[in-house]
Every structure is written in structure tokens, then in C-alpha cells.
C-alpha positions in Angstrom: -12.2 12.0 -5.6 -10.6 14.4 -3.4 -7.4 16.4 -4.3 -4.4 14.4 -4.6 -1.1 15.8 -3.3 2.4 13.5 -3.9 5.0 13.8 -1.6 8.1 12.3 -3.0 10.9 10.6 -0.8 14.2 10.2 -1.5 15.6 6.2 -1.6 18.7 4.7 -1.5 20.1 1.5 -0.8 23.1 -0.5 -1.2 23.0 -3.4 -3.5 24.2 -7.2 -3.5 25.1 -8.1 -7.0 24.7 -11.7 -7.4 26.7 -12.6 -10.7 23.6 -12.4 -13.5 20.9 -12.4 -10.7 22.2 -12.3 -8.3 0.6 21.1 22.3 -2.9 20.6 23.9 -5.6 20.1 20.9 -8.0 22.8 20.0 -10.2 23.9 17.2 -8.0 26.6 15.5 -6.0 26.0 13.0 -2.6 24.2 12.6 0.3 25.0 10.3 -0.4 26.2 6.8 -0.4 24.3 3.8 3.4 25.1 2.7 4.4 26.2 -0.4 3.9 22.9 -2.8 6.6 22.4 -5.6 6.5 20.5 -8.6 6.1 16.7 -9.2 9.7 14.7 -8.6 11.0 18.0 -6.6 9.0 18.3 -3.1 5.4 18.7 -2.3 2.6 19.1 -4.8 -0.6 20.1 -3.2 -3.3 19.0 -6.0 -6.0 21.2 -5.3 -5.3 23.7 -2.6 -3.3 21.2 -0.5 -4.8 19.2 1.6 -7.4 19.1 5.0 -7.3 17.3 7.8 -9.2 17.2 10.9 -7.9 15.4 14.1 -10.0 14.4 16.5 -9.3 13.9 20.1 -12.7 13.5 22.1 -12.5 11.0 25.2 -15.3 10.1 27.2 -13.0 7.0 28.7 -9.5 6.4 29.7 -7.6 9.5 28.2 -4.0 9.2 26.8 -1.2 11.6 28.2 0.0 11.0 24.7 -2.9 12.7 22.7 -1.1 16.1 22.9 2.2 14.8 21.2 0.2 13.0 18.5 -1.9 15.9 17.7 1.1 18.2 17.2 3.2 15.2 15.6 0.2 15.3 13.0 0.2 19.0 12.4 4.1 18.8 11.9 3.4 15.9 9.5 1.2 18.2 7.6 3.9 20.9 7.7 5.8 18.2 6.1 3.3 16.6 3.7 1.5 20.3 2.6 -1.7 19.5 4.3 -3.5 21.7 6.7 -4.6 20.2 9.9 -7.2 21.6 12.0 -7.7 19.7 15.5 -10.7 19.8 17.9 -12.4 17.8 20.7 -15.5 19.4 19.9 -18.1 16.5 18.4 -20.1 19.5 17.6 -17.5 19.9 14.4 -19.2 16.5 13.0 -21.6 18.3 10.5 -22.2 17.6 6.6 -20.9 20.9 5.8 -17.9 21.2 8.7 -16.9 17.4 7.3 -17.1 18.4 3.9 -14.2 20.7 4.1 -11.6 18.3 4.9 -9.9 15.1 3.0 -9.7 12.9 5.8 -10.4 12.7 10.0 -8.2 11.6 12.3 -9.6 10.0 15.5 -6.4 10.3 18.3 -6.6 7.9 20.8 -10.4 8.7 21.2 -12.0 6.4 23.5 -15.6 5.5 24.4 -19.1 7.1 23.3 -18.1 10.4 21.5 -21.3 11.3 19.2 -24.6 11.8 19.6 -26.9 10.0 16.7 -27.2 13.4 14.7 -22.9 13.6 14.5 -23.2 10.0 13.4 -25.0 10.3 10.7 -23.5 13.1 9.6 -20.2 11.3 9.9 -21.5 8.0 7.9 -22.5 10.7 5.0 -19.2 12.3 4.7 -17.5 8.7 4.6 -20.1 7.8 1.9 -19.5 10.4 0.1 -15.5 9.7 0.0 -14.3 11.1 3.0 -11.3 9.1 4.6 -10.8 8.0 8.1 -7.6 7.5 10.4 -7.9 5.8 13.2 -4.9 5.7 16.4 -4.8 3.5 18.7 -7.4 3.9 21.4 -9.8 5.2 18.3 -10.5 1.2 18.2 -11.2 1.2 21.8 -14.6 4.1 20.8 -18.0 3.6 19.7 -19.0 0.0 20.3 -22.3 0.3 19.8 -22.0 1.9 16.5 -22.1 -0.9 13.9 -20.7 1.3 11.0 -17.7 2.6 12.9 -17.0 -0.9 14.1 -16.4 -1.7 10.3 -15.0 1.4 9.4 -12.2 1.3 12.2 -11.6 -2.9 11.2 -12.1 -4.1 14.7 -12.6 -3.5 18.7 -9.9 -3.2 21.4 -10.1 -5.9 23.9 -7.7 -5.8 26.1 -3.5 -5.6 26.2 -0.4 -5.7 28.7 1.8 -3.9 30.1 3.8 -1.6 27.7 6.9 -3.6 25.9 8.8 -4.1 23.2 7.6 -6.4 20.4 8.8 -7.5 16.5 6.4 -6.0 13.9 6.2 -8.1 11.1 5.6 -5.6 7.7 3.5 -7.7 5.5 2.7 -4.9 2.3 5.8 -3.1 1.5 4.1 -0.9 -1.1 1.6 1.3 1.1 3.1 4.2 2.1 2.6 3.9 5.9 5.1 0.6 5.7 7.3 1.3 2.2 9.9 3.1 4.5 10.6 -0.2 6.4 12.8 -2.8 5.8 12.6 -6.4 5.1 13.7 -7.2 8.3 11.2 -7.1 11.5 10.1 -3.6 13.1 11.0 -3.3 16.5 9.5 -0.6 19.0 8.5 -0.3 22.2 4.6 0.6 22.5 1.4 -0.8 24.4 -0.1 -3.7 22.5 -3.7 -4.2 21.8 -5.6 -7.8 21.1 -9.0 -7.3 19.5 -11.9 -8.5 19.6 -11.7 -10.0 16.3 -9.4 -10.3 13.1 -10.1 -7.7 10.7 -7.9 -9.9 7.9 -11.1 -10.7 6.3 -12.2 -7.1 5.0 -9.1 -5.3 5.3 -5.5 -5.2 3.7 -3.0 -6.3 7.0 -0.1 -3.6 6.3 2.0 -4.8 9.8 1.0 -7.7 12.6 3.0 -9.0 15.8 5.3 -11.1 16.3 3.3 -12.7 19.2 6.4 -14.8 20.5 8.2 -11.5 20.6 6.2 -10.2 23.8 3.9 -11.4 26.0 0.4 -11.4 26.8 -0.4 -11.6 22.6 -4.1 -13.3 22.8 -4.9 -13.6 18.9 -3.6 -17.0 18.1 -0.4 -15.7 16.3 -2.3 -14.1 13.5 -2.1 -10.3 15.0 -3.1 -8.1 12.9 -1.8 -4.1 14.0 -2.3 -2.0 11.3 -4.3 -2.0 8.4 -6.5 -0.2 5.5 -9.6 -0.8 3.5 -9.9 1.2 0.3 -13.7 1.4 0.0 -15.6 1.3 2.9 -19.3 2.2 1.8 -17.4 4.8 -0.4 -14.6 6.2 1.4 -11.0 4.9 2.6 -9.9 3.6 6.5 -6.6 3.1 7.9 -5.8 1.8 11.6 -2.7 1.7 13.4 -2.5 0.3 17.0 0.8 2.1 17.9 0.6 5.3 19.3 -0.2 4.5 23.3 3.2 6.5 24.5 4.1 10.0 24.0 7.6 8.6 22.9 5.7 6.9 19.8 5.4 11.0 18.5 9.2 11.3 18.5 10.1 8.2 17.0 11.1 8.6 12.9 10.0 5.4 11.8 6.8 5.5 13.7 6.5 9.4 12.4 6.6 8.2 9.1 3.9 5.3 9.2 1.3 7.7 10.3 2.5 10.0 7.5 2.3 7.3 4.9 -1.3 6.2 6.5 -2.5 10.1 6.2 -1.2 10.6 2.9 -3.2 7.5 1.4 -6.1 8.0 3.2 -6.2 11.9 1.5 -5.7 10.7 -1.7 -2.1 11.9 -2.0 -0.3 8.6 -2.4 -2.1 4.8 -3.9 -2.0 1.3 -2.9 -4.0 -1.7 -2.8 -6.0 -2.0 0.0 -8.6 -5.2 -0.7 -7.9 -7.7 1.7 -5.4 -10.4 0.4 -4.8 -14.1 1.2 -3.6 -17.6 -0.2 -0.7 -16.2 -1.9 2.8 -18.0 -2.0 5.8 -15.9 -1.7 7.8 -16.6 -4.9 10.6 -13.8 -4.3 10.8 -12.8 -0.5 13.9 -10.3 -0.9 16.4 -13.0 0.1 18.9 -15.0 -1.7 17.4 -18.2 -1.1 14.0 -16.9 -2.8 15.9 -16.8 -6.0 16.8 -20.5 -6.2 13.5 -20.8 -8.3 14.6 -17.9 -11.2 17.2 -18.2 -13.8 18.6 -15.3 -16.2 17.9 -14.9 -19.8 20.0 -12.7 -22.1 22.5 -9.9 -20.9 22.3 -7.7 -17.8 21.3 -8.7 -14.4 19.5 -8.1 -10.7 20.9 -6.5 -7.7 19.7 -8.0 -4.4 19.3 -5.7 -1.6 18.4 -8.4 1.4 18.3 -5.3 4.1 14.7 -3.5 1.9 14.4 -7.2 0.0 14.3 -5.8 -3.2 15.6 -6.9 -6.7 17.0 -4.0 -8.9 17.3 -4.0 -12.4 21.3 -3.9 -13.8 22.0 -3.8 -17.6 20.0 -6.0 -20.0 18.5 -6.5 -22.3 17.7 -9.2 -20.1 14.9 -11.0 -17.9 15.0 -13.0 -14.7 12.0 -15.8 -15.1 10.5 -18.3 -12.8 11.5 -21.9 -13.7 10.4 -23.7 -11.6 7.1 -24.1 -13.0 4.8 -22.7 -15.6 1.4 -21.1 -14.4 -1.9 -21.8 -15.5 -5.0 -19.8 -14.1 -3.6 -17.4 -11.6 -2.7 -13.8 -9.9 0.4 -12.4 -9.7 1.2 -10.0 -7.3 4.5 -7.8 -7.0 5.5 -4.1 -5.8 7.6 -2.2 -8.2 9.1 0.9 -8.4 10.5 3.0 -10.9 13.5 5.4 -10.2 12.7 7.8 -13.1 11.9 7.9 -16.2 12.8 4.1 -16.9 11.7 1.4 -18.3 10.8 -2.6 -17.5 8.1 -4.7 -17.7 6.6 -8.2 -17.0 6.4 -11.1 -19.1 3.3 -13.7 -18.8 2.6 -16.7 -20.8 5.9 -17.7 -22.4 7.4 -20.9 -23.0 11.2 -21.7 -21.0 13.5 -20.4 -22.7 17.2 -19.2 -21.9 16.4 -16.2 -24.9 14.5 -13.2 -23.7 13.2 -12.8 -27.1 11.5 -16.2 -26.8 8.9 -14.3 -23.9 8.6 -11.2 -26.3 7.7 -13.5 -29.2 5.9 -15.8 -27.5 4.2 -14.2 -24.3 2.8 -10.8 -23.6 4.4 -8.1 -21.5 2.9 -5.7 -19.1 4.8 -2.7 -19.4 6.4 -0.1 -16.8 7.2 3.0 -18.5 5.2 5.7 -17.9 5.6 8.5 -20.5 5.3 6.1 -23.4 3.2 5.8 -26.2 -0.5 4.2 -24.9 0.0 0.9 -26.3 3.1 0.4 -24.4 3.2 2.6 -21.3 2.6 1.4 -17.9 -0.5 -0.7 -17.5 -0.3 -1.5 -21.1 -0.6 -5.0 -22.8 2.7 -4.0 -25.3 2.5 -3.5 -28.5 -1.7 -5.4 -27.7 -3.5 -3.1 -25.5 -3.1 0.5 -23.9 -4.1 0.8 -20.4 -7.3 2.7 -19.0 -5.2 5.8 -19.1 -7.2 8.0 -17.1 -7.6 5.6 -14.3 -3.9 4.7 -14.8 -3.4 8.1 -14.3 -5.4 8.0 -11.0 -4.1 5.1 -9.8 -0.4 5.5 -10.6 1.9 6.7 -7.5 5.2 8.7 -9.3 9.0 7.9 -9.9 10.0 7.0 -6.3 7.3 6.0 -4.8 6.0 1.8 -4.8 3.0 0.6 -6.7 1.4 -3.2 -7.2 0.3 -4.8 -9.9 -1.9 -7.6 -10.0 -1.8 -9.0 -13.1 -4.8 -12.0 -13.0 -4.7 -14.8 -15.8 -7.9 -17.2 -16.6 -7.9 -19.1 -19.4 -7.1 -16.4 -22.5 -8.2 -13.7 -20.8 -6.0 -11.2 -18.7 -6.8 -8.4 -16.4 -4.0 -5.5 -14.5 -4.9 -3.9 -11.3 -2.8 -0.5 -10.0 -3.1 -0.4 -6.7 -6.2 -2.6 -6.5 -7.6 -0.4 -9.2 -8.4 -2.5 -12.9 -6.3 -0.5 -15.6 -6.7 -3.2 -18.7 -8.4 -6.1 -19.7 -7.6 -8.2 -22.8 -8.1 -11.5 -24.0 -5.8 -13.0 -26.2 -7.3 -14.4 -30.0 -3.7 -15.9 -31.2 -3.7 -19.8 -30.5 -0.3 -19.3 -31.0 0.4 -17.0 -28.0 -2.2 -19.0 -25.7 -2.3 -17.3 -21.8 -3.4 -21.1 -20.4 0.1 -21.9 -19.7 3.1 -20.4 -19.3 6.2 -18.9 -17.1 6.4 -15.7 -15.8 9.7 -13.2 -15.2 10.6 -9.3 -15.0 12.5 -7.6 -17.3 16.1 -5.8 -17.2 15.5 -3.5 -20.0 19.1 -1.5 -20.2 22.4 -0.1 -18.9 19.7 3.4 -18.8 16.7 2.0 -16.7 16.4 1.4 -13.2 13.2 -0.4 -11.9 12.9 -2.2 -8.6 10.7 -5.3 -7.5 9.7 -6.9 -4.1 7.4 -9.4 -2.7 6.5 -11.1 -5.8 3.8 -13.9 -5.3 1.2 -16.2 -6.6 -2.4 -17.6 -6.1 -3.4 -20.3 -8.1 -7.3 -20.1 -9.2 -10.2 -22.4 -10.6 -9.3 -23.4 -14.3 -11.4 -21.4 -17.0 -13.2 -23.4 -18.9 -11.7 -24.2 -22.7 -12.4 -21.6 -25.3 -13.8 -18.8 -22.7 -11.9 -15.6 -22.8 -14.5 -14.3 -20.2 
């Protein structure tokens, strides 16, 4: 694994308390690292802080915009406290060139741009866990190159005229989207269809809003930006904006290539395994929460504008009535503010008393600095959590992270950021996992925890009396 920076962002957001739920690219140098700071303070730069490499070679159409995005990315590393190093030189594609850098970005690079030797030597650095960032046109490059084709997700095919369209954020958690709202993106860019849907093998972070714009040719399922965490080893993430120079001036946008560079070094975590068949239990609005019901003291405070649920007071927990889960994963973003404290509760029978899911069901805890049997990733009071790939896996105070938490039959499994932290199986007949509701804690007046995009996926019944 390569070194990990963390830059930290600052988050606020009002709350809606609903009563107890309610320049031209060369190959010198950019900017220097920075000076990195502490964890929860600024900029900490893991090993040395940082490399990146942005690549602008063009042997097609070439973008007036490449020289804004390459100095937008060596700002960004300014930012972020990673060094960026730009070229359009393929000749810079060797093992040991590659090697010195955490991740390459291809600007808006368009047609054949390495010879079969650079190839290779590009394949081994991704194999060995380098990280790739592809920018718009870098889809429209290489087509007769089958490992790039699955490396960069999918092929340009064609796109109109330049217009605005609704971007529709479909994984809140990855730092490249986090910063976006519930609501839908809108910016002006040039659109690409592709030649296929990379949906299958990738995590979709954004798509279009194909009735938003025209000239959408995907069938309203358009994907625009997405990651894979482990491509033949190493980590991809694609973003079709980018085709203006404006695109480079744009906060929002600046920010979504930031967040897409910072995971792709290693310096933030999220899960990118492709995801589908889930139903959205808690979308961030009001009319999600018609299915939950409080038990015990405290509360949630709605946000609809960043659709998140905050934890107020407690000790309390918000549970999902509406029905009780068999075989299943659960999905949800969380993030904690500090050092605070929540969890959530599987496997419990309804019940209006909180103490009924502690008793009865099994919590997996949020609260990092605890002891291992009930710190984040934890079974409480059961099971500790891998720690050192908890560790790994774990993005800090202020930053989102996922859990999957996947039940069949006794047996239960937690994934960080697509990573598996703990697996348990449950011997008490008493506290059986093949049925039950589900719900997130409140812990205290002290705490402060927030959830978004909770949802489910049903799977194949275990058989009776397998844990495995």
C-alpha cells in the first residue's frame, strides 16, 4: 500500500429537528508537498506526502482546456500535500519513472499515446498498486488496448453540443461526491455517451439526468463518474467532466477531482465494488422516515439539503419497523464528528425499549478509540474488529465511511469501505441473527454521529444450523 495522506474538511450544516426523529504542461515539477500538520488539524502527508504524475499526451482531438486542468491539479496538490509532476512525454512510462508516484493522471488524453514497451510498463505499475485517474477525453484514448479499456471503465462514443445537465450523486461517501448535496448537481460541461455501461465492474459515484439535456444516448442509466478499487491490483477513478476550461474554476467540480485523487493515492477510503439491487430505506428526506420509529430518549436531526440524519441526545435508537430482516446486507454512510460514539443494532426483536436491541440483538459499534471489543468495526462486548485493517480502512473524524454489515443465517460479516473488518457467527439460540429489525443508535447529549443513504438487499436464505 502506498502512503496514505488525510486531508480533513471542515462540515457544517443546519439541521431539521423532527420531534424524537424527526499553465502549459511540462515535465518539471509542480508545487511542493506543503508542510503537512497533524491528524484533525490540516494535511498529513503519510510518508513523504504524496506523487502524482499528470499526463497530457494527445495524438487526437486536443482540449484547449488541458492547460487549466493541469495547473487546477497542481493547485489541488498544493491543497491536498501531494506533489504533482506533469508531462506529455510517454517516454516517462517506465517501471522505475512509474514507481515514484502514487497515482497517474491521464488529462483529456485522446487517441494512441504508448508504444507496447510504455504499456507494459504501465500494466506493471497498476499491478503492483499504482492508481489511475482518468479525465474526460482519457476515455476517448487507447481503444485497442484491452487492459486500459477496463482500467478507464468504458469508451467514449460520441456526445453533443456543450450544455447544462442534472448530475444525479448516487455514493455520498467517496470523497470525489461527499461535498455534494442531496439534491441534483447541476453544471454546464460537454457530455459523453459510451460505448457501454461500466455499472457492472465499477462503483457509479454520479450519472445524468438524461431528461435534463439532450442528445443522452444510454437508455437513462448514464453513468459519469466512477471508481473500481482493485483493478488487477491497483485503484481507477473516471470522471467525464472536465471538457471546458471553465470546469478548472468551478469549486464543486475542483473538489470532485480532489476527492477522486485523494482516494485513488490512498489518502482517503471508500467502497468501490460495484453495487446493485439495493432499496433505499432512508433517502435523506422526511418521507423516508415514515418506516422508523424512536426508542428511548434523545432523537435525529434531519438535514434534507446533505440528506443526512444526525444523532441528538439519547440514549436512544431510531429502528426500522416496518419489517424485520432475514438474510441480508445493509448498507449506510456514517460519519463521526469526533471522538463520539454510536452504533448499529442487528437482529433484535420490536420493541419501543432500546435496551430490548442491546439485550437481544448485536451492535456494530462506531467509536473509534475504544477498547477492541467495542471500537469501531467491533461486534460489542462479542467480537473486536480486524484492527489493523480497521485501521487501514477507516477514513478519520470528519470524513464519511460505509459499512456493509451482511447477515446469513447466524453468521455476520462488516466491511469498511468495501474492506472485511469482522466476521462472527452467533452460538446463543437466544440471540439468533435469522430474523430481526435493524436501527442506529443515539448514544448521548456528548456524541455526534451522522448517517445517510441507508439501504437493503435481501439475499438467498442460509440454510438451518450453518453459521458459514
Amino acid at each position: 500500500m502506498r502512503g496514505r495522506a488525510r486531508l480533513l474538511t471542515a462540515t457544517a450544516a443546519a439541521a431539521l429537528l423532527i420531534g424524537c426523529v424527526a499553465g502549459t504542461a511540462s515535465s518539471e515539477p509542480g508545487p511542493g508537498t506543503g508542510a503537512g500538520v497533524g491528524r484533525g488539524v490540516g494535511v498529513g502527508t503519510g510518508k513523504d506526502g504524496e506523487r502524482v504524475l499528470v499526463f497530457s499526451k494527445t495524438a487526437g482531438f486536443r482540449h484547449d482546456s488541458i492547460p487549466a486542468g493541469v495547473e487546477a491539479v497542481r493547485e489541488l496538490g498544493a491543497e491536498g500535500g501531494f506533489t504533482v509532476d506533469a508531462t506529455e512525454d510517454a517516454g516517462a512510462f517506465t517501471a522505475a519513472n512509474l514507481a515514484r508516484y502514487d497515482a497517474v493522471v491521464w488529462m483529456s488524453t485522446t487517441g494512441d499515446v504508448l508504444n507496447g514497451e510504455q504499456q507494459r510498463a504501465f500494466e506493471g505499475y497498476i499491478r503492483g498498486g499504482g492508481a489511475y485517474v482518468g479525465v474526460h477525453a482519457a476515455a476517448d484514448t487507447e481503444y485497442d488496448w484491452p487492459f486500459y479499456a477496463g482500467l478507464a471503465g468504458a469508451y467514449f462514443q460520441s456526445h453533443p453540443a456543450i450544455q447544462k445537465a442534472r448530475v444525479h450523486v448516487e455514493d455520498h461517501a467517496h470523497p470525489a461526491t461527499s461535498h455534494l448535496g442531496a439534491g441534483a448537481w447541476e453544471r454546464t460541461d460537454e457530455w459523453y455517451n459510451y460505448r457501454s455501461n461500466p455499472r457492472e465492474r465499477a462503483r457509479v459515484l454520479a450519472s445524468l439526468d438524461e431528461s435534463s439535456y439532450a442528445g443522452g444516448t444510454m437508455s437513462g442509466d448514464h453513468p459519469i463518474a466512477w471508481c473500481q478499487s482493485n483493478y488487477h491490483g491497483g485503484r481507477s477513478f473516471y470522471t467525464g467532466g472536465g471538457h471546458t476550461k471553465e470546469s478548472y474554476a468551478e469549486p464543486e467540480f475542483r473538489r470532485h477531482l480532489l476527492g477522486g485523487i485523494r482516494w485513488a493515492v490512498g489518502a482517503a477510503q471508500a467502497d468501490c465494488r460495484p453495487e446493485k439491487g439495493y432499496t433505499s430505506i432512508f433517502d435523506g428526506k422526511a418521507a423516508s422516515l415514515s418506516g422508523w420509529k424512536q426508542a428511548g430518549p434523545g432523537s435525529f436531526a434531519l438535514n434534507e439539503d446533505d440528506g443526512t440524519l444526525t444523532t441528538v441526545g439519547g440514549m436512544g435508537m431510531l429502528w426500522y419497523e416496518r419489517r424485520q430482516l432475514g438474510a441480508y446486507s445493509l448498507k449506510l454512510d456514517w460519519r463521526m464528528r469526533g471522538d463520539d460514539n454510536s452504533g448499529i443494532f442487528v437482529g433484535f426483536p420490536a420493541s419501543d425499549d432500546p435496551w430490548s436491541a442491546v439485550n437481544n440483538g448485536y451492535e456494530i459499534q462506531i467509536d473509534a478509540t475504544d477498547v477492541p471489543a467495542k471500537t469501531t468495526g467491533s461486534v460489542h462486548g462479542f467480537k473486536s474488529a480486524d484492527l489493523k485493517k480497521r485501521d487501514k480502512a477507516l477514513n478519520p473524524p470528519g470524513e464519511w465511511n460505509t459499512y456493509e454489515i451482511r447477515v446469513e443465517g447466524e453468521r455476520l460479516r462488516v466491511y469498511l469501505n468495501g474492506v472485511k473488518i469482522n466476521d462472527f457467527t452467533n452460538t446463543d439460540p437466544a440471540r439468533s441473527l435469522r430474523q430481526g429489525h435493524i436501527g442506529i443508535q443515539n448514544h448521548g447529549d456528548a456524541d455526534e454521529v451522522s448517517f445517510r443513504d441507508i439501504r437493503v438487499k435481501d439475499l438467498p436464505a442460509a440454510r438451518p444450523g450453518a453459521g458459514h
